[in-house]
C-alpha atoms as a printed R data frame, in Angstrom:
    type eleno elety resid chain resno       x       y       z
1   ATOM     1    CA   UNK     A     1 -21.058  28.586   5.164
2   ATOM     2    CA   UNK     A     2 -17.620  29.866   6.387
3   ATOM     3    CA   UNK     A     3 -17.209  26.925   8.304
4   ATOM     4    CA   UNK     A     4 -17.781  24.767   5.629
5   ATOM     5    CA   UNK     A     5 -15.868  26.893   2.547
6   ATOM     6    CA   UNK     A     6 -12.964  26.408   4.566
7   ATOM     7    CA   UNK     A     7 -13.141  22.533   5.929
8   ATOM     8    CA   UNK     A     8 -14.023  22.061   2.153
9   ATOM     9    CA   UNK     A     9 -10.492  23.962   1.312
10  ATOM    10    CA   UNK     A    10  -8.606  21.283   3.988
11  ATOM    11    CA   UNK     A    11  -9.989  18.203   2.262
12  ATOM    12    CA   UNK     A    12  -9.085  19.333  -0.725
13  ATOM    13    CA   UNK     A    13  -5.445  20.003   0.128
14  ATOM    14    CA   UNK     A    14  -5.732  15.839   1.560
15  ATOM    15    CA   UNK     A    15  -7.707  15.012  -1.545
16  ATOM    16    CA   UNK     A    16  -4.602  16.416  -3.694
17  ATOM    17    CA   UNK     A    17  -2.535  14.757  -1.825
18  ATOM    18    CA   UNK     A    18  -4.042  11.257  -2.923
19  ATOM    19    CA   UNK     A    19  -4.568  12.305  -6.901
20  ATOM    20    CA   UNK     A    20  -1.413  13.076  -7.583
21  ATOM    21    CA   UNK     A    21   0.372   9.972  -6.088
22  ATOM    22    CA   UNK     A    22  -1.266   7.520  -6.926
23  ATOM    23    CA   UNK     A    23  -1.678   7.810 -10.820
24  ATOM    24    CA   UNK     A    24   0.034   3.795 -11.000
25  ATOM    25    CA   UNK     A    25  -2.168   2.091 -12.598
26  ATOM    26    CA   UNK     A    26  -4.496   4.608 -14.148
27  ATOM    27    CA   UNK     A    27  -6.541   2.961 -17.202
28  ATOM    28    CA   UNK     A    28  -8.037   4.709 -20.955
29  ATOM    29    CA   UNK     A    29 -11.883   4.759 -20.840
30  ATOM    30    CA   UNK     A    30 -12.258   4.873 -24.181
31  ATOM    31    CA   UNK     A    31 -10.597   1.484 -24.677
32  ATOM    32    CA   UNK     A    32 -13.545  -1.194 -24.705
33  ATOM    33    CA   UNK     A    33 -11.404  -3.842 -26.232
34  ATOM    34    CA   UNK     A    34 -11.031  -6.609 -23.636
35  ATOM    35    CA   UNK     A    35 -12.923  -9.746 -23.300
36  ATOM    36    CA   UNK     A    36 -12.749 -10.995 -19.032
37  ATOM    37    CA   UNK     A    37  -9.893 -13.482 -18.242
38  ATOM    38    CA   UNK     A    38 -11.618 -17.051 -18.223
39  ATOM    39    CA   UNK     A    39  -9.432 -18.327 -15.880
40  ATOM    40    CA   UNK     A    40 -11.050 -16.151 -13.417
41  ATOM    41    CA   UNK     A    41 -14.722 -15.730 -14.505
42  ATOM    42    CA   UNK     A    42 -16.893 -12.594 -12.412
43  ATOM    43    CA   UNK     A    43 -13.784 -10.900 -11.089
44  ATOM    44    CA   UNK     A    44 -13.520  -8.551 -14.290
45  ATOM    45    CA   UNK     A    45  -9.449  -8.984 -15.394
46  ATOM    46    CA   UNK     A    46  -8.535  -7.780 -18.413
47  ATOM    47    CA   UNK     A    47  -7.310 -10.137 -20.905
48  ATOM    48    CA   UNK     A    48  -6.321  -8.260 -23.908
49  ATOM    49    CA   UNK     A    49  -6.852 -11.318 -26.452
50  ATOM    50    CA   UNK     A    50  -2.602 -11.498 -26.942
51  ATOM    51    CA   UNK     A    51  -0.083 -13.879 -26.352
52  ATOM    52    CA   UNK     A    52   1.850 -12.290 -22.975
53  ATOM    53    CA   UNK     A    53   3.022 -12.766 -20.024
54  ATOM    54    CA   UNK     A    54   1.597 -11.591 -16.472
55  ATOM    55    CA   UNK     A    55   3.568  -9.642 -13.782
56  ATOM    56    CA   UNK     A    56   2.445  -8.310 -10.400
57  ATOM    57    CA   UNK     A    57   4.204  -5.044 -10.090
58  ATOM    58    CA   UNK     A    58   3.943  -2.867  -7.194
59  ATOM    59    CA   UNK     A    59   4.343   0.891  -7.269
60  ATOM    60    CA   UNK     A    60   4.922   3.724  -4.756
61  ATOM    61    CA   UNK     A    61   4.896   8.182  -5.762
62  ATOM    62    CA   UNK     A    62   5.592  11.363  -3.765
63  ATOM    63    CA   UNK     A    63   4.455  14.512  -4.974
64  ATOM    64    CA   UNK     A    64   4.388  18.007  -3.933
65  ATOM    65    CA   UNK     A    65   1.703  19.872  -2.482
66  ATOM    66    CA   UNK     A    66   1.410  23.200  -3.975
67  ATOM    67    CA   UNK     A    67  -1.389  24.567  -1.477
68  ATOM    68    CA   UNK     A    68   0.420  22.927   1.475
69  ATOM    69    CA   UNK     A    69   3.829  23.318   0.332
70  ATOM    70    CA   UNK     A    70   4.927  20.227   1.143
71  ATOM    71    CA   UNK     A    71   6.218  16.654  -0.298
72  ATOM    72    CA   UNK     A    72   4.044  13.396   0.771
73  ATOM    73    CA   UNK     A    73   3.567  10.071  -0.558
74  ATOM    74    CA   UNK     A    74   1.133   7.044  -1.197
75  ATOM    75    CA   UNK     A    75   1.361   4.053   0.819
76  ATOM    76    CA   UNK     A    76   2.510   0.676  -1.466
77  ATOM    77    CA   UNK     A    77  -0.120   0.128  -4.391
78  ATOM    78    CA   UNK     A    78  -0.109  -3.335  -5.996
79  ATOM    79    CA   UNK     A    79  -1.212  -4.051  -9.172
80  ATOM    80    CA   UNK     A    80  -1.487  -6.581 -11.596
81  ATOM    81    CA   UNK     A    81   0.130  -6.301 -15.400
82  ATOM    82    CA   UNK     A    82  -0.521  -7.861 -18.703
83  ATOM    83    CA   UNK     A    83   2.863  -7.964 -20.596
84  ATOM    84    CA   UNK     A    84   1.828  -8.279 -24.313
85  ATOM    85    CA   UNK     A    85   4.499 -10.072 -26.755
86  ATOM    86    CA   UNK     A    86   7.101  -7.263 -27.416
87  ATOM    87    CA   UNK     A    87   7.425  -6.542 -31.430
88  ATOM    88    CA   UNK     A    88  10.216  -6.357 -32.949
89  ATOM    89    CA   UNK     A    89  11.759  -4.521 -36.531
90  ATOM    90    CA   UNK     A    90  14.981  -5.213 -37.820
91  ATOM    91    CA   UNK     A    91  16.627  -3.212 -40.974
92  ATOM    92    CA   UNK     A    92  20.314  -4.179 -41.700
93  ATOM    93    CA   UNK     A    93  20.158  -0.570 -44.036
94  ATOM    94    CA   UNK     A    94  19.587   1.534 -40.426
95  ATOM    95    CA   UNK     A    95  17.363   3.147 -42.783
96  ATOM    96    CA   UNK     A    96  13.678   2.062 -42.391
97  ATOM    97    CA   UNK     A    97  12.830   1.472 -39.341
98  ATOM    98    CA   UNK     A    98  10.452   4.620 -38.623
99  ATOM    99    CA   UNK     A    99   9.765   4.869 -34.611
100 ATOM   100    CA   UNK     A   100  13.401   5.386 -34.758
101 ATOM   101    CA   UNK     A   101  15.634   6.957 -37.691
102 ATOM   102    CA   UNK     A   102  19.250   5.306 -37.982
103 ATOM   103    CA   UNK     A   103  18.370   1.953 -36.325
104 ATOM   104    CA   UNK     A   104  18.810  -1.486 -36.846
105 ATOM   105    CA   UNK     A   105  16.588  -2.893 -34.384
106 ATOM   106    CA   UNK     A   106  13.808  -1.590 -32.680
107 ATOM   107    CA   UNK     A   107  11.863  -3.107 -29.745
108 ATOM   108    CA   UNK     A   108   8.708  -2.193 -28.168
109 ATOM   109    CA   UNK     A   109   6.719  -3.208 -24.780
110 ATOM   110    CA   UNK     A   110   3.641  -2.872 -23.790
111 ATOM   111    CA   UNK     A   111   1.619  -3.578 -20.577
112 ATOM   112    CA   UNK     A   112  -1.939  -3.277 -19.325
113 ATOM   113    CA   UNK     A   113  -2.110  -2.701 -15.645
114 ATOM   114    CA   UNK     A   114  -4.992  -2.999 -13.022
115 ATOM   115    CA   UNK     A   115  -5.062  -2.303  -9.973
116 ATOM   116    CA   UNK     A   116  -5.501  -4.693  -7.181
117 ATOM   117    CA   UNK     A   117  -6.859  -4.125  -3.516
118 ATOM   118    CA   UNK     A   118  -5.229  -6.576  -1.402
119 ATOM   119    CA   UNK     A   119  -7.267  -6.013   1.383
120 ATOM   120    CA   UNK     A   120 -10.451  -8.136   0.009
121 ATOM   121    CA   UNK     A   121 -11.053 -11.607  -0.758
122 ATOM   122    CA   UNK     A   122  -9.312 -13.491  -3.512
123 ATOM   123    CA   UNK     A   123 -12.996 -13.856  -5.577
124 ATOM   124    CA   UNK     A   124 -14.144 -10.540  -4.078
125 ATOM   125    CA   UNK     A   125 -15.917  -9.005  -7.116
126 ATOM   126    CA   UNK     A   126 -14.284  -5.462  -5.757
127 ATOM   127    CA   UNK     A   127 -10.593  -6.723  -5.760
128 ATOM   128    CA   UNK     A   128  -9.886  -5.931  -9.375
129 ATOM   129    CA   UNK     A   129  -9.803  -2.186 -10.683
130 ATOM   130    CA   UNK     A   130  -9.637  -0.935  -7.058
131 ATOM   131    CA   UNK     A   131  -6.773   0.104  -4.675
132 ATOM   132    CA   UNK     A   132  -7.807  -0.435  -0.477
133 ATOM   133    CA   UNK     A   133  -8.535   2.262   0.952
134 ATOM   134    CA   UNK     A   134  -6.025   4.159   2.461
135 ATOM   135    CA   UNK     A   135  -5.818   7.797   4.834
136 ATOM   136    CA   UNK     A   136  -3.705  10.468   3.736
137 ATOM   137    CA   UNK     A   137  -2.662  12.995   6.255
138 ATOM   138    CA   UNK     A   138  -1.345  16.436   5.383
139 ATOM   139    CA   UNK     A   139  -1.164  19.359   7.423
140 ATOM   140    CA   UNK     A   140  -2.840  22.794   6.198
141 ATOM   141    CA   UNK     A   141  -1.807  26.590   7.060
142 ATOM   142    CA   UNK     A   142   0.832  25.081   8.690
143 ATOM   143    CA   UNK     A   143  -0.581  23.331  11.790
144 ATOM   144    CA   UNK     A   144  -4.081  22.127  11.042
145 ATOM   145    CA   UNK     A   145  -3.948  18.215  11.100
146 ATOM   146    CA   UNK     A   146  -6.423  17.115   7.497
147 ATOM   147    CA   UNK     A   147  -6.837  13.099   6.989
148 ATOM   148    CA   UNK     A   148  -8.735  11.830   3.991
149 ATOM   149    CA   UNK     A   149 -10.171   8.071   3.755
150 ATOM   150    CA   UNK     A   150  -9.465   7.589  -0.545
151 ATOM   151    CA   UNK     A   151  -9.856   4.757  -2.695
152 ATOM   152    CA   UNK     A   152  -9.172   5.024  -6.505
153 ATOM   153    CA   UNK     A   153 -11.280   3.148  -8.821
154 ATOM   154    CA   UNK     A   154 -10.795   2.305 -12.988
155 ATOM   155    CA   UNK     A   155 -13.571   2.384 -15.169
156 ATOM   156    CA   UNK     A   156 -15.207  -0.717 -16.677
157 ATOM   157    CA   UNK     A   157 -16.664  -1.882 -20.057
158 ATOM   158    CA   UNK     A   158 -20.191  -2.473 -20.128
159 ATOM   159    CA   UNK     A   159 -19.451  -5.814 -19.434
160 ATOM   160    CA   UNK     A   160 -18.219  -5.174 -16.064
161 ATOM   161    CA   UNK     A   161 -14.324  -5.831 -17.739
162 ATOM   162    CA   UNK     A   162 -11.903  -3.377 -15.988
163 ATOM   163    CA   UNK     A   163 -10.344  -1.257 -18.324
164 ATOM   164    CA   UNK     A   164  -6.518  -1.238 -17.530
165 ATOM   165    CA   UNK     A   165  -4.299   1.349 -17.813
166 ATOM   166    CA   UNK     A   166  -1.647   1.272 -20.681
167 ATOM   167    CA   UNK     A   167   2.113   2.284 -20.831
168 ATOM   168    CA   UNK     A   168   4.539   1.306 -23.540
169 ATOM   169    CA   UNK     A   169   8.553   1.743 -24.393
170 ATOM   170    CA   UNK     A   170  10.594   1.566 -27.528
171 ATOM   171    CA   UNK     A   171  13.973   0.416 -27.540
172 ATOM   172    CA   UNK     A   172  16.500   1.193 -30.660
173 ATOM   173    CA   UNK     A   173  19.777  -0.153 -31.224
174 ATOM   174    CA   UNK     A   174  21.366   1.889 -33.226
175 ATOM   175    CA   UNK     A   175  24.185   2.108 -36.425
176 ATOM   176    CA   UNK     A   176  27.576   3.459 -35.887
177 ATOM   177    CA   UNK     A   177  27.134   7.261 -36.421
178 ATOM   178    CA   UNK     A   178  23.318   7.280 -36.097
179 ATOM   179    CA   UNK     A   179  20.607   8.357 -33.412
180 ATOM   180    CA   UNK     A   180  22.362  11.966 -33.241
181 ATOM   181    CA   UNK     A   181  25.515  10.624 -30.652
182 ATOM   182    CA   UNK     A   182  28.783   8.949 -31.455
183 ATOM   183    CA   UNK     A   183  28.761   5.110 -30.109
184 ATOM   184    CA   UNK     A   184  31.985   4.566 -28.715
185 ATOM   185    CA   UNK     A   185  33.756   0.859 -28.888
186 ATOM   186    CA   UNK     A   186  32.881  -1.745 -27.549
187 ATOM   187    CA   UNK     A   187  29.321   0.006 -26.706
188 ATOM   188    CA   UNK     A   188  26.435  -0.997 -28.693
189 ATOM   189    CA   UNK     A   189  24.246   2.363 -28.818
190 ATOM   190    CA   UNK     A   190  20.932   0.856 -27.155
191 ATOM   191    CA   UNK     A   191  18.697   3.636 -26.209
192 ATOM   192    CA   UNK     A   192  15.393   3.352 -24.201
193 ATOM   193    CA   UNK     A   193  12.972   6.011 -25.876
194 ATOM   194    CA   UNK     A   194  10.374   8.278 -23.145
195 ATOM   195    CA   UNK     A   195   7.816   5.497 -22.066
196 ATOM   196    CA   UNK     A   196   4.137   6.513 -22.607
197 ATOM   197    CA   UNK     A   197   1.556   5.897 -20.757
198 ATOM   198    CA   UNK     A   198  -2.330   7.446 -20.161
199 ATOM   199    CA   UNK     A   199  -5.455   5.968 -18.393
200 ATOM   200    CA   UNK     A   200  -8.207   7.232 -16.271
201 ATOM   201    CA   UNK     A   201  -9.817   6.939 -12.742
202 ATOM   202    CA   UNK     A   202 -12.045   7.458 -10.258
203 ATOM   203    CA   UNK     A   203 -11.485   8.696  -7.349
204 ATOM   204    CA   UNK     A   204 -13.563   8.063  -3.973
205 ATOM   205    CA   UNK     A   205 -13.579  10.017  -0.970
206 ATOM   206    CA   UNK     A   206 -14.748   8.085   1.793
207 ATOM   207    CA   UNK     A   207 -14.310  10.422   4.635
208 ATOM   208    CA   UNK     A   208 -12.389  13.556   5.817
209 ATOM   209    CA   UNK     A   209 -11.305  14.598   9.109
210 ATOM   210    CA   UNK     A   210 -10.284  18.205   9.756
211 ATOM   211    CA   UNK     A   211  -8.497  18.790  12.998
212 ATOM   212    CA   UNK     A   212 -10.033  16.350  14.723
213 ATOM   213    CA   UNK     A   213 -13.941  16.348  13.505
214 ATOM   214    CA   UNK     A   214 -14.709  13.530  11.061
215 ATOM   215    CA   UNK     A   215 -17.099  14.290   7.839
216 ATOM   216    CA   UNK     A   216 -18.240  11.061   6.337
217 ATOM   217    CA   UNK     A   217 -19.253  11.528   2.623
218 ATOM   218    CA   UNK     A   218 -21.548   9.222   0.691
219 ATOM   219    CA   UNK     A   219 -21.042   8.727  -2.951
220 ATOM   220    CA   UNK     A   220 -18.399  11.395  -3.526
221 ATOM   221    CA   UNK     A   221 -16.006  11.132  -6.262
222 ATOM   222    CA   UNK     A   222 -14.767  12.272  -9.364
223 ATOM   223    CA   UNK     A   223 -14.740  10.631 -12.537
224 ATOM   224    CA   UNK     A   224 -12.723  10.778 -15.355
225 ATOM   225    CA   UNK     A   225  -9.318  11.791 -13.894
226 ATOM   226    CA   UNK     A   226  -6.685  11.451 -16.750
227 ATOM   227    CA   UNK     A   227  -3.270  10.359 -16.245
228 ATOM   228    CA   UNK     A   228  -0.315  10.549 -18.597
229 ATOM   229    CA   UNK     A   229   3.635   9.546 -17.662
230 ATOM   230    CA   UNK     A   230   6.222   9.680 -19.547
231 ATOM   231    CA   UNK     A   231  10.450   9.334 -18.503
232 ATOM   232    CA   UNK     A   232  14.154  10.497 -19.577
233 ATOM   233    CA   UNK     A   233  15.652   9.318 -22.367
234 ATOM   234    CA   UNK     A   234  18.150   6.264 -21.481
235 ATOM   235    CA   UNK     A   235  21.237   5.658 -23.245
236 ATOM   236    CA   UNK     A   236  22.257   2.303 -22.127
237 ATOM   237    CA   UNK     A   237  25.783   2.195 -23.208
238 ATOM   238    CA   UNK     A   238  26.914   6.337 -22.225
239 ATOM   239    CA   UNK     A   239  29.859   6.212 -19.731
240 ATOM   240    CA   UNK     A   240  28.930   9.503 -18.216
241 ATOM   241    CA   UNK     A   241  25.954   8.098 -16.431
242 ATOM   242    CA   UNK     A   242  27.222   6.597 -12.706
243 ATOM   243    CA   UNK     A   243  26.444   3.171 -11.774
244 ATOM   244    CA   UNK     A   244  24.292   4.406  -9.219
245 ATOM   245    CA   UNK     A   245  21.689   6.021 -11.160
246 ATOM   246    CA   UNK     A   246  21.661   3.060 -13.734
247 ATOM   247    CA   UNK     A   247  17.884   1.347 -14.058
248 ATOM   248    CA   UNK     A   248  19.196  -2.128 -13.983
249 ATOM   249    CA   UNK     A   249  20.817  -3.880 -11.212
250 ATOM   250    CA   UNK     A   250  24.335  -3.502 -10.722
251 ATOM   251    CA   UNK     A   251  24.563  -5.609  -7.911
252 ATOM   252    CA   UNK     A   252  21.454  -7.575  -7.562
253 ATOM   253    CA   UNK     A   253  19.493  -4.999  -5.363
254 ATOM   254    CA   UNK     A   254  16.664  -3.978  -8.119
255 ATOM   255    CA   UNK     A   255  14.433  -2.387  -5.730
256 ATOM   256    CA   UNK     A   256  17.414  -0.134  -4.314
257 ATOM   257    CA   UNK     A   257  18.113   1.186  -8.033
258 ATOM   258    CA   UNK     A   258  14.382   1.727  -8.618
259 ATOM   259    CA   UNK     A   259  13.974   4.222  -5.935
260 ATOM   260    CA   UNK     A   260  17.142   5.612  -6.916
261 ATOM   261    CA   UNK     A   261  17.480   5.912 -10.544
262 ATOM   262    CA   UNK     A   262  16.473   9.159 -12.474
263 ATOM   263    CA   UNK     A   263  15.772   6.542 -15.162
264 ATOM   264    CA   UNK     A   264  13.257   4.184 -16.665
265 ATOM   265    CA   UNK     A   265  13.164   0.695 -18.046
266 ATOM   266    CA   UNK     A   266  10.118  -1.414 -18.980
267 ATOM   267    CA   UNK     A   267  11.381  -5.170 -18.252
268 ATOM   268    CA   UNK     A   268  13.704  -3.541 -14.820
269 ATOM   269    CA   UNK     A   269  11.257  -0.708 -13.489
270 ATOM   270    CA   UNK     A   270  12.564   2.954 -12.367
271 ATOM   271    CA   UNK     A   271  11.326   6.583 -12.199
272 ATOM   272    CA   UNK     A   272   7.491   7.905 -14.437
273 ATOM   273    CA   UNK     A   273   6.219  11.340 -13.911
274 ATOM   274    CA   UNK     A   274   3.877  12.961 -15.656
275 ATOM   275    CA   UNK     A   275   0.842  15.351 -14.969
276 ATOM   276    CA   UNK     A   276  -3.065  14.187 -13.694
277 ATOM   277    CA   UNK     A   277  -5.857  16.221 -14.633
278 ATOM   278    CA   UNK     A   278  -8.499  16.253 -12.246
279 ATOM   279    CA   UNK     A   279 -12.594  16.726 -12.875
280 ATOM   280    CA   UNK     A   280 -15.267  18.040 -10.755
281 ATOM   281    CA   UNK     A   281 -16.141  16.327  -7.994
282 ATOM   282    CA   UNK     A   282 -19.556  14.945  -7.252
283 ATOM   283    CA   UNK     A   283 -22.353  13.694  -4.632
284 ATOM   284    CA   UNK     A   284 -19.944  15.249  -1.395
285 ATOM   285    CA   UNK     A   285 -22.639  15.306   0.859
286 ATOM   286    CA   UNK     A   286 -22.067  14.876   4.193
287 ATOM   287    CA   UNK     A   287 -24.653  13.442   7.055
288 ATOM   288    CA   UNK     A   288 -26.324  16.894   7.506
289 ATOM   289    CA   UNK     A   289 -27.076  17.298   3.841
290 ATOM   290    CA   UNK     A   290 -24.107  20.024   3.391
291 ATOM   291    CA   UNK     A   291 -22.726  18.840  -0.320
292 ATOM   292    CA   UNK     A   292 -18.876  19.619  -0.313
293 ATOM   293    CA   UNK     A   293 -18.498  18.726  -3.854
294 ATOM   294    CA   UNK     A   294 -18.409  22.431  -5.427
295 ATOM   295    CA   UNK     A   295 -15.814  23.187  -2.698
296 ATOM   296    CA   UNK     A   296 -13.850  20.339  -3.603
297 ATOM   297    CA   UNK     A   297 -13.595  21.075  -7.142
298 ATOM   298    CA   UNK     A   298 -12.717  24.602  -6.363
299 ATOM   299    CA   UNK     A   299  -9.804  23.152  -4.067
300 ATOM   300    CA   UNK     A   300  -8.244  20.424  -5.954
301 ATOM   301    CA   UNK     A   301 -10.013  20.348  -9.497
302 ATOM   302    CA   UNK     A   302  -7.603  21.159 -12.546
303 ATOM   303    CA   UNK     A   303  -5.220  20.298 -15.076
304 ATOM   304    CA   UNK     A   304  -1.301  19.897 -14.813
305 ATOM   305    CA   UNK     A   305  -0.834  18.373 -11.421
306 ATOM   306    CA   UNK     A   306   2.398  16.764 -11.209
307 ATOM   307    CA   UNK     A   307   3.298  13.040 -10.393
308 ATOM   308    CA   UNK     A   308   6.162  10.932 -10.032
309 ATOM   309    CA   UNK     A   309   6.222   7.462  -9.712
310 ATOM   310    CA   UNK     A   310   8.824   4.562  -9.031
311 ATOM   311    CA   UNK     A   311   7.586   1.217 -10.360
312 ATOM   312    CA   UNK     A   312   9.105  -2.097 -10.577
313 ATOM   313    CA   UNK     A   313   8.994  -4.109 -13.547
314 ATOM   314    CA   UNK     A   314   6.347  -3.907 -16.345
315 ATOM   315    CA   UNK     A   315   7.453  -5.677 -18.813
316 ATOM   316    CA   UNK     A   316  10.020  -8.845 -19.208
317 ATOM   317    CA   UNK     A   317  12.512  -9.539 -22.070
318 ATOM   318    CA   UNK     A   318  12.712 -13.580 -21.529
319 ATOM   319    CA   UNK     A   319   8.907 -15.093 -21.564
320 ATOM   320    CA   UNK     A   320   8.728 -17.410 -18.159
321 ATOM   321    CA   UNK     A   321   5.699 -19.150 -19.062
322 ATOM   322    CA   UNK     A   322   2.914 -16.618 -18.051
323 ATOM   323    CA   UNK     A   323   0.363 -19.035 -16.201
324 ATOM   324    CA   UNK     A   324   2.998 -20.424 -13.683
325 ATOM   325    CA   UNK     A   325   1.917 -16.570 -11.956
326 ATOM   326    CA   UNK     A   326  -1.389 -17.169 -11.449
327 ATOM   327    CA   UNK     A   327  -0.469 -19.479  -7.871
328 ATOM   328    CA   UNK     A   328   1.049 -16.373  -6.923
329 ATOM   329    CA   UNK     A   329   0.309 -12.391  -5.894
330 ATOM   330    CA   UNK     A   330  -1.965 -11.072  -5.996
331 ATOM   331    CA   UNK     A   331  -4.033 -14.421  -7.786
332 ATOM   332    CA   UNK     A   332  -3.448 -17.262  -5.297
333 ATOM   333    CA   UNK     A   333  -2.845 -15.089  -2.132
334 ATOM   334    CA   UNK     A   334  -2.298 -11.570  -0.714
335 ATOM   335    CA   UNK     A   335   1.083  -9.793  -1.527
336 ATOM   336    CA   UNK     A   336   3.348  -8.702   1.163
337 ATOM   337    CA   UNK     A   337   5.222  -5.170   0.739
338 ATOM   338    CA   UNK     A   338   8.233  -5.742  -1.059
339 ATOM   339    CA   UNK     A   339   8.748  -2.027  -2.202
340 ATOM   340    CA   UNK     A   340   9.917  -0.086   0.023
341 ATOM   341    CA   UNK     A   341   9.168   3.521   0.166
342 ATOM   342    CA   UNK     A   342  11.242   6.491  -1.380
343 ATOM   343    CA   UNK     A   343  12.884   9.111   0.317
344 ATOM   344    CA   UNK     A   344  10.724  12.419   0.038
345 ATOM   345    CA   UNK     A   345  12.675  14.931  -1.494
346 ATOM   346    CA   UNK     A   346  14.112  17.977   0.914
347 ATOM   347    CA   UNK     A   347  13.410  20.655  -1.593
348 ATOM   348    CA   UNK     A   348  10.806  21.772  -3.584
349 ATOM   349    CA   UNK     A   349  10.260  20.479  -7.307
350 ATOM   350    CA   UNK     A   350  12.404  22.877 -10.227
């Protein structure tokens, strides 16, 4: 039982590892309001009954280990998102308009995102509301090599309809002398509100390997992982933020200011973080009928893990005709990497 409290202890230091990074494209359970997208009947995409537009953002987090004491990330997760028409509230009085006191227009996105895994077939039943799987490796009490073999899964509606995750953004423009700031000339006082966002998961542990010695586990998992994000206020027009750290492009390299920018914007991408609670683990039973899944939920099992998360675009502010994507990734083919990955951090998170 020693032997097996403390290879249970390793996996869950991998396992951790895997929760916390890859909260993307997490989805709300309790959501059972999507009918299946006709265009592509059996697969299970969402199609939220709205005018929209689809985008095929991928994503890519680091977070830090607080067992191993160390920063790690997730390999390149694509996903597919639902744009929904963005509303829209205008009040010449800046009086009105209540998501956002002392404006005279007010904008809000929102986007539905599931996950893809690239790795199957186009019509593969499995490719929608899974990520491939994918081996995290981690090293415990400092020299132990621990891999885990994780997939993450959303929940569906009875109907077998993935439910997607959800994340939305206001946008105020506001009066001269409103929004608590002075707007200096020629600025126009635009401010991107903290996005929100929440959905759930399942995650799937395939397989574990502990310094060498490989513990295949059928049916392990743990449902009903919650994820919420959120970001920094934005204040589009303040001169005191640099260039550099500025969500949109300011030369035409968007993916370089997403992985650099402490900042968040729906229709350009940027920086989420938030916190993913984790349930109990069950059914971690490996080939000699030792169930890990206590241990597991001992190790990693919780509230208040943290996540960050660099996205590109969820949202878009011109519509481009929404159908023209489906001959593209991830509908008509496989999608290539075109997100690189961020720079882990050299110290540990304030």
């Amino acid at each position: 039982m020693n032997g097996l409290r403390r290879l249970g202890t390793l996996t869950g230091i991998a396992v951790t590892a895997v929760l916390v990074l890859s909260g993307a494209a997490q989805s709300s359970a309790a959501d059972e309001g999507y009918d299946e997208l006709a265009e592509f009947p059996g697969l299970g995409i969402p199609d939220s009954r709205v005018t929209g537009e689809w985008l095929t953002p991928q994503q890519r987090g680091v977070t830090y280990l607080e067992r191993a004491r160390q920063w790690t990330r997730t390999p390149t997760l694509q996903s597919v998102a639902f744009n929904r028409s963005t509303q829209q509230w205008v009040d010449s009085t800046c009086s009105r308009i209540t998501q956002a006191r002392g404006a005279r227009r007010f904008r809000e996105w929102w986007a539905d995102v599931t996950l893809v895994d690239r790795g199957t077939a186009l019509n593969s039943p499995r490719r929608y509301g899974y990520t491939q799987s994918f081996v995290v490796r981690t090293v415990a009490f400092g020299s132990v090599p621990v891999e885990a073999t994780v997939a993450l899964e959303q929940p569906r509606t009875a109907k077998g309809v993935v439910i997607p995750a959800t994340l939305k953004q206001g946008v105020a423009q506001y009066c001269a002398s409103q929004g608590g700031f002075e707007i200096p000339p020629p600025h126009d006082g635009w401010r991107y509100l903290p996005a929100e966002g929440d959905g759930s998961l399942r995650v799937r542990i395939d397989e574990v390997a502990v310094d060498g010695v490989v513990l295949p586990l059928a049916g392990c998992a743990a449902d009903g992982a919650t994820l919420r994000l959120t970001s920094r206020d934005y204040l589009k027009w303040d001169p005191r933020i640099p260039d550099d750290e500025r969500p949109e492009s300011q030369a035409g390299n968007t993916k370089a200011a997403i992985l650099r920018t402490p900042y968040y914007v729906i229709e350009r991408g940027g920086l989420l973080f938030g916190s993913l609670d984790i349930p109990a683990f069950a059914g971690c039973a490996t080939a000699d009928g030792d169930d890990l899944s206590a241990l597991l939920t001992a190790s990693v099992s919780g509230p208040g893990n943290t996540v960050q998360l660099r996205t590109e675009a969820l949202a878009i502010d011109v519509p481009t005709g929404g159908q023209e994507t489906f001959a593209t990734c991830p509908f008509g083919r496989d999608c290539a990497d075109r997100f690189p990955a961020p720079a882990l951090p050299t110290e540990p998170p304030s």
